[in-house]
N, C-alpha and C positions, 0 to 999 in steps of 0.2 A: 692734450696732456702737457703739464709744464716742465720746466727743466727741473725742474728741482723733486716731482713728483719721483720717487723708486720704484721700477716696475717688478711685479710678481709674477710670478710664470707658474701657471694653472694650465690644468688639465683640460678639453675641452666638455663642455656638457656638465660643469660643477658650480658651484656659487662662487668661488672666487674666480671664477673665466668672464663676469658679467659685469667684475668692478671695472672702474674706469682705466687707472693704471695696473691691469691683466693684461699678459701678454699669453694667447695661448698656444700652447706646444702640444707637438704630439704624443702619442703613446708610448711607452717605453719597447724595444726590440724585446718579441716573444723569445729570441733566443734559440730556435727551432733548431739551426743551424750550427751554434756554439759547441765546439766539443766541451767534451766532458774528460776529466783528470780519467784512469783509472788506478784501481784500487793496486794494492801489493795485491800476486797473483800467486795461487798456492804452486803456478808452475815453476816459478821463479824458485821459491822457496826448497818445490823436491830435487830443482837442477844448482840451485848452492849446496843441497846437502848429498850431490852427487847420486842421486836415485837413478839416473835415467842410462842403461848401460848402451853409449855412443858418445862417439868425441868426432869434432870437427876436422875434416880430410880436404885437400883442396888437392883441384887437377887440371888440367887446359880446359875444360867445360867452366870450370869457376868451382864453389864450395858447394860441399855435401854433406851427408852424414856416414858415415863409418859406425856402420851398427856391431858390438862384441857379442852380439848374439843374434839366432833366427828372428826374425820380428813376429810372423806367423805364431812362436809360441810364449810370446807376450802376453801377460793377462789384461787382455781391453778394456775389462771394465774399471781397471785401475790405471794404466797407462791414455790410451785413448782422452778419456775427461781431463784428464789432467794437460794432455797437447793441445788440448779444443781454450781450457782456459787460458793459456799462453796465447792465444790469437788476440790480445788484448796489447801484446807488448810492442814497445817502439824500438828498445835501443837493444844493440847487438850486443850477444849474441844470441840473448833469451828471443828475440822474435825472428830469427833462422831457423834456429832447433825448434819453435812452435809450429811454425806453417809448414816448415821440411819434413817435421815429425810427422803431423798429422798426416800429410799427403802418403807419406810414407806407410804406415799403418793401414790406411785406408785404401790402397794400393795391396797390401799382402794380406787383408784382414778378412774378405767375404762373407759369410754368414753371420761368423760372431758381430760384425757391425751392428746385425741389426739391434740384437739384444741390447743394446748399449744407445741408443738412438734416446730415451729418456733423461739418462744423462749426458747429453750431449748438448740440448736445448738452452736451460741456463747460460752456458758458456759461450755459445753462438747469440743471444740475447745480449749477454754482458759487453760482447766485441761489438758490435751494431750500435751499442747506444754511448758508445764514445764517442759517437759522430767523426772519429777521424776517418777524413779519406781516404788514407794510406791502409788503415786497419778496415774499414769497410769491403774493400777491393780486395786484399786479403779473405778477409773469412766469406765474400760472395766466392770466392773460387773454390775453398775449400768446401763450402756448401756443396756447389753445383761439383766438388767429386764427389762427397757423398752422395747424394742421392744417386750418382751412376753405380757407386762402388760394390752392390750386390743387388740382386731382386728382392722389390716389398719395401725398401727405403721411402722411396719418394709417398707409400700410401703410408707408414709408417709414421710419416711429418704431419702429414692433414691435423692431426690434432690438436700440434703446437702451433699454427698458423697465428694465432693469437699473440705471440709470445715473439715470433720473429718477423712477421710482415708491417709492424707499424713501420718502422725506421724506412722499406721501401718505400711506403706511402712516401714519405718526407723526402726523399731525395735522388725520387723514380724520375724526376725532369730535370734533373742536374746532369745536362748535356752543354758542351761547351762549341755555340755557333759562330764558326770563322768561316760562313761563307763560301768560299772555292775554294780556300787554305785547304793544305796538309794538318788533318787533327792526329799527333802522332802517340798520346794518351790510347788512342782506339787501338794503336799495333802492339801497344804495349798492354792493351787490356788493362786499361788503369781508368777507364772514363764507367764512374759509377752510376749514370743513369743505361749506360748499356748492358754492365755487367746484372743491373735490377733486370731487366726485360729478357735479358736471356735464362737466371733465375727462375724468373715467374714463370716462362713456357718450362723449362724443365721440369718443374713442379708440377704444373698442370700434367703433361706428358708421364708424366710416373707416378701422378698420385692418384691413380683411377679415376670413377665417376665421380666424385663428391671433391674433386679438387679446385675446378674452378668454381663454382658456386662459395665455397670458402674461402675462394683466393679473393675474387666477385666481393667479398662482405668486408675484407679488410680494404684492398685497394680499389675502390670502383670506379675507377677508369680504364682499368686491365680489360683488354679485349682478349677472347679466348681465340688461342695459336692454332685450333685443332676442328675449327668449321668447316674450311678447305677439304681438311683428309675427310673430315665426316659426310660433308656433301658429295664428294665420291665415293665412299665406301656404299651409299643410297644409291648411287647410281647404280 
């Protein structure tokens, strides 16, 4: 090639990769990993126009929530979704009162949860496909209280597997290997390929017979948590 020729930079596998001044490059990043902005979130909008009756309390534990009323007779199907949507948020104080909220509800809420479990899927989708890490780790914790937080939850979910288990796929091997080191993300419950696996077994674990074969169909690398007990329960 001479000096004076200007090189083109092509794709590889197309006709201009074949001329003589191509230079070929690789493919562009799928981006898999890229968060994603989120949207304005309708929690934000009910906690500026003061809907949500609690204010911010701080104590030698650190902050909390300071409920003005029982939580228990909160109406779920209106409050609930709307904390579930706030798991999307970054900057305080909207994602305290989200994750606090939620935990909180689902902590005094028992049965009526279940009823409420369809709308609750969208907003656990929407925080998952932010790709953020910080929000991912978040709403895998507030998952895995749901599914403990009454009986029937975890068979409950089998249906939305569709809707929530891509984002594991993608970021089920995002473990961070130092070797001998102290990984102190894991004490913190902040390392989101652990928080996926422990997830996925809970899931399985509470979502009856037809849970791993579902789980099986989105993630298929998942090995089922529950051979062990079953091959002794045969015994």
């Amino acid at each position: 090639m001479s000096k004076g020729t200007k090189q083109i930079k092509a794709l590889g596998f197309t006709v201009k990769s074949t001329m003589k001044n191509a230079v070929v490059v690789g493919p562009p990043s799928a981006g898999a990993f890229k968060e994603r902005p989120s949207k304005f979130t309708a929690f934000r909008a009910a906690y500026e126009r003061g809907e949500f009756p609690m204010a911010l309390d701080c104590d030698s534990k650190g902050n909390c929530i300071a409920w003005k009323v029982d939580i228990g007779k909160l109406d779920y199907n209106y409050y609930l979704p709307l904390f579930f949507d706030g798991l999307c948020e970054t900057v305080h104080p909207y994602e305290f009162f989200a994750c606090q909220g939620a935990h909180d509800m689902l902590a005094h809420g028992g049965p009526k949860t279940l009823h409420v479990i369809h709308q609750l899927v969208i907003p656990i989708k929407n925080a998952l496909n932010t790709r953020n890490r910080k929000v991912i780790c978040t709403t895998l914790k507030v998952l895995q209280h749901l599914i403990i937080c009454t009986e029937g939850v975890g068979e409950a979910l089998v249906p939305y597997y569709r809707q929530i288990l891509p984002i594991f796929n993608i970021f089920k091997n995002m473990n961070t290997n130092c070797g001998d080191g102290i990984e102190y993300s894991q004490q913190k419950r902040e390392n989101i390929g652990d928080l996926i696996k422990e997830t996925l077994e809970m899931l399985e674990r509470h979502g009856g017979p037809h849970a791993f074969i579902n789980i099986k169909y989105m993630v298929p690398t998942y090995s089922s948590c529950m051979i062990g007990s079953l091959h002794k329960t045969h015994l």
